[in-house]
C-alpha positions, 0 to 999 in steps of 0.5 A, a space after each residue: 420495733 417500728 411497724 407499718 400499719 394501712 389504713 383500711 379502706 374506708 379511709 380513702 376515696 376513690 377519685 375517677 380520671 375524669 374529674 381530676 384532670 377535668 380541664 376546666 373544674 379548678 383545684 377548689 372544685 374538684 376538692 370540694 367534690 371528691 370531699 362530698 364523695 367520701 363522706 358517709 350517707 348520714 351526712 348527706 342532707 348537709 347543704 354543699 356551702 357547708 361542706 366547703 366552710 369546713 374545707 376552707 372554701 368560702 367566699 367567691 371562691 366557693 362561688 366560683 367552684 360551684 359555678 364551675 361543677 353548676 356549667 360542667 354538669 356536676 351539680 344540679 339545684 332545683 328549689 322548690 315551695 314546700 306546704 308550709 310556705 318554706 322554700 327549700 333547694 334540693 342539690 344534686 351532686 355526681 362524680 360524673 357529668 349529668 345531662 338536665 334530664 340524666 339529673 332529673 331521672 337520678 333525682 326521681 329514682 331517690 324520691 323513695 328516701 324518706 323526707 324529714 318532717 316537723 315535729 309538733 310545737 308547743 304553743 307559745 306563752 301569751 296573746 297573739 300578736 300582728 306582725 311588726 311593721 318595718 321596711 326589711 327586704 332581705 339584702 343577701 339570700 343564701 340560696 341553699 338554706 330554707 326560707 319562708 320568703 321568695 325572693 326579693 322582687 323591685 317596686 311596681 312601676 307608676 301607673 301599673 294595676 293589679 293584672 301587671 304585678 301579678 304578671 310579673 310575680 307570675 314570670 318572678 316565680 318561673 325560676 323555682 320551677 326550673 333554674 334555666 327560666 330565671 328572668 331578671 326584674 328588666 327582662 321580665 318586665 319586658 314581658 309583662 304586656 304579653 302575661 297581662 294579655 292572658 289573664 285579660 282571657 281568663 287564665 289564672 296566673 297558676 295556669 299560664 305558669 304550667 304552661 309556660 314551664 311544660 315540655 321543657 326542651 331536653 337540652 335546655 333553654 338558651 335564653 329565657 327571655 326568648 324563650 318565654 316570648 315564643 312561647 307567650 305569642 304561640 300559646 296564647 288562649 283565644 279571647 272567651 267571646 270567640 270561644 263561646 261563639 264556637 262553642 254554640 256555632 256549627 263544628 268547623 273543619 277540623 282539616 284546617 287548624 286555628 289561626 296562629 296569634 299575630 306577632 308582636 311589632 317589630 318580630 319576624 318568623 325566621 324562614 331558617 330549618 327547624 322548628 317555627 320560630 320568631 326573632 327581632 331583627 336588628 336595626 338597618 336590617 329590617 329585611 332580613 328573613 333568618 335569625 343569628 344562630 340559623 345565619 351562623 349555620 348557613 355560613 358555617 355550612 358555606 364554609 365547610 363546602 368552599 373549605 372541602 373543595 379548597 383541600 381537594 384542590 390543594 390534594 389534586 395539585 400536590 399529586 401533580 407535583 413530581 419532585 426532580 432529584 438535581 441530578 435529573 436536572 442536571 443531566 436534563 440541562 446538559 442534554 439540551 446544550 449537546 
């Protein structure tokens, strides 16, 4: 006699609509979410590159798949630098689309887990050693693994001092703070006259790094490098003689507020709505007073009136029209010959 037995429960995996006809996660993506989602709580300190070599999933076609969940909101990394040295990145992975500061939220209510720690090592066996001298720079990073190595940084460039390696560690580093400031080697080297600026004033590099990553927009950065610029001309401290002649001088006026810090050659404040910011114009174009994004939005909004009053036109005129059935018409012809 054959019997039919159902699995029970535990055995299957819920799978929500948004996620399996989501139009833009591909077959490796959306597989390697709803296997995260069934897995037990024990297992969840596994990194996700794990989880896809058990599946199959290896290669560019894990990264591709974690490009995928990484723009569509699913998948959210922070990397940070633990006590010890050891640089960690923590993953957070939703069923559901999460905004940066949604996953920031999910990610401080579950802070409460208790973390793993270390246990005590036996002393190794012999004298100590210095460390072994070569020329080894890491070549692959496997960026969800823990390391006690930040990433690999090029060569300083001839004729740098100490004040412009540090600024370009400095900017290097803003990417453990949040993904959305990563700068390249080229880009952040385009900044580094404005960070040696401000440790020229007295600020220390730990300093001009909270600065710079404080009060985050909520929706993101879209570009980095701007970003950055924007905010290393606007905040800007003042020079130290300037601040101890006003410290020992009369209080001044408080209604008028400090002298905004020049531009840097070649930027111009953009005259568009919003907030205060600066652009590059392009070259032929040195007269121009809105940046791309606030020009789209201009002509965008130009366009939506002369589109609002073409149909309104184009609604008008098909009122007017009144189809003649031919028989009118015929009769009509007929009437005007007699």
């Amino acid at each position: 006699m054959l019997w039919h037995a159902i699995a029970p429960s535990r055995r299957y995996t819920k799978a929500s609509h948004d996620v399996v006809r989501h139009p833009r996660l591909s077959s490796d993506a959306k597989i390697l979410l709803l296997y995260v989602q069934g897995l037990p709580a024990e297992r969840r300190a596994v990194a996700l590159s794990e989880h896809a070599r058990t599946l199959g999933i290896t290669g560019r076609a894990y990264q591709k798949a974690k490009k995928l969940l990484v723009v569509n909101g699913f998948l959210h990394e922070w990397r940070q630098q633990g006590g010890r040295g050891f640089w960690t990145t923590e993953q957070l992975l939703a069923n559901v689309v999460l905004s940066p500061v949604e996953a920031v939220r999910s990610r401080e209510a579950g802070a409460g887990e208790a973390a793993v720690v270390p246990g005590a090592r036996k002393p190794t066996v012999g004298q100590p050693e210095g460390p072994a001298v070569g020329d080894y720079r890491p070549e692959e990073e496997e960026r969800e693994k823990n390391s006690s190595h930040p990433p690999s940084e090029e060569p300083p460039e001839d004729g740098w001092g100490p004040e412009e390696v540090e600024a370009e560690r400095a900017l290097l580093s803003l990417r453990r703070c949040h993904r959305s400031l990563h700068l390249g080697v080229v880009e952040a080297r385009k900044l580094v006259r404005l960070a040696v600026e401000w440790l020229r004033r007295g600020v220390t590099a730990e300093e001009m790094r909270r600065v710079l990553t404080s009060d985050l927009p909520p929706d993101g950065v879209r570009s980095a490098v701007g970003f950055l610029r924007y905010r290393l001309v606007r905040k800007l401290p003042e020079p130290p003689g300037e601040r101890t002649a006003r410290t020992a001088g009369p209080e001044p006026d408080r209604a008028e507020g400090p002298d905004p810090a020049p531009l840097p050659p070649g930027w111009v404040t953009c005259q568009g709505p919003g907030d205060e910011h600066v652009f590059r114009p392009v070259e032929g174009a040195e007269g121009e007073t809105h940046c791309g994004p606030c020009r789209r939005r201009t002509a965008w909004d130009l366009w939506s009136e002369r589109r609002a009053a073409q149909l309104a036109a184009e609604q008008a005129a098909e009122d007017d029209y009144r189809h003649t059935p031919w028989r009118e018409r015929v009769a009509a012809l007929e009437a005007e010959r007699t």
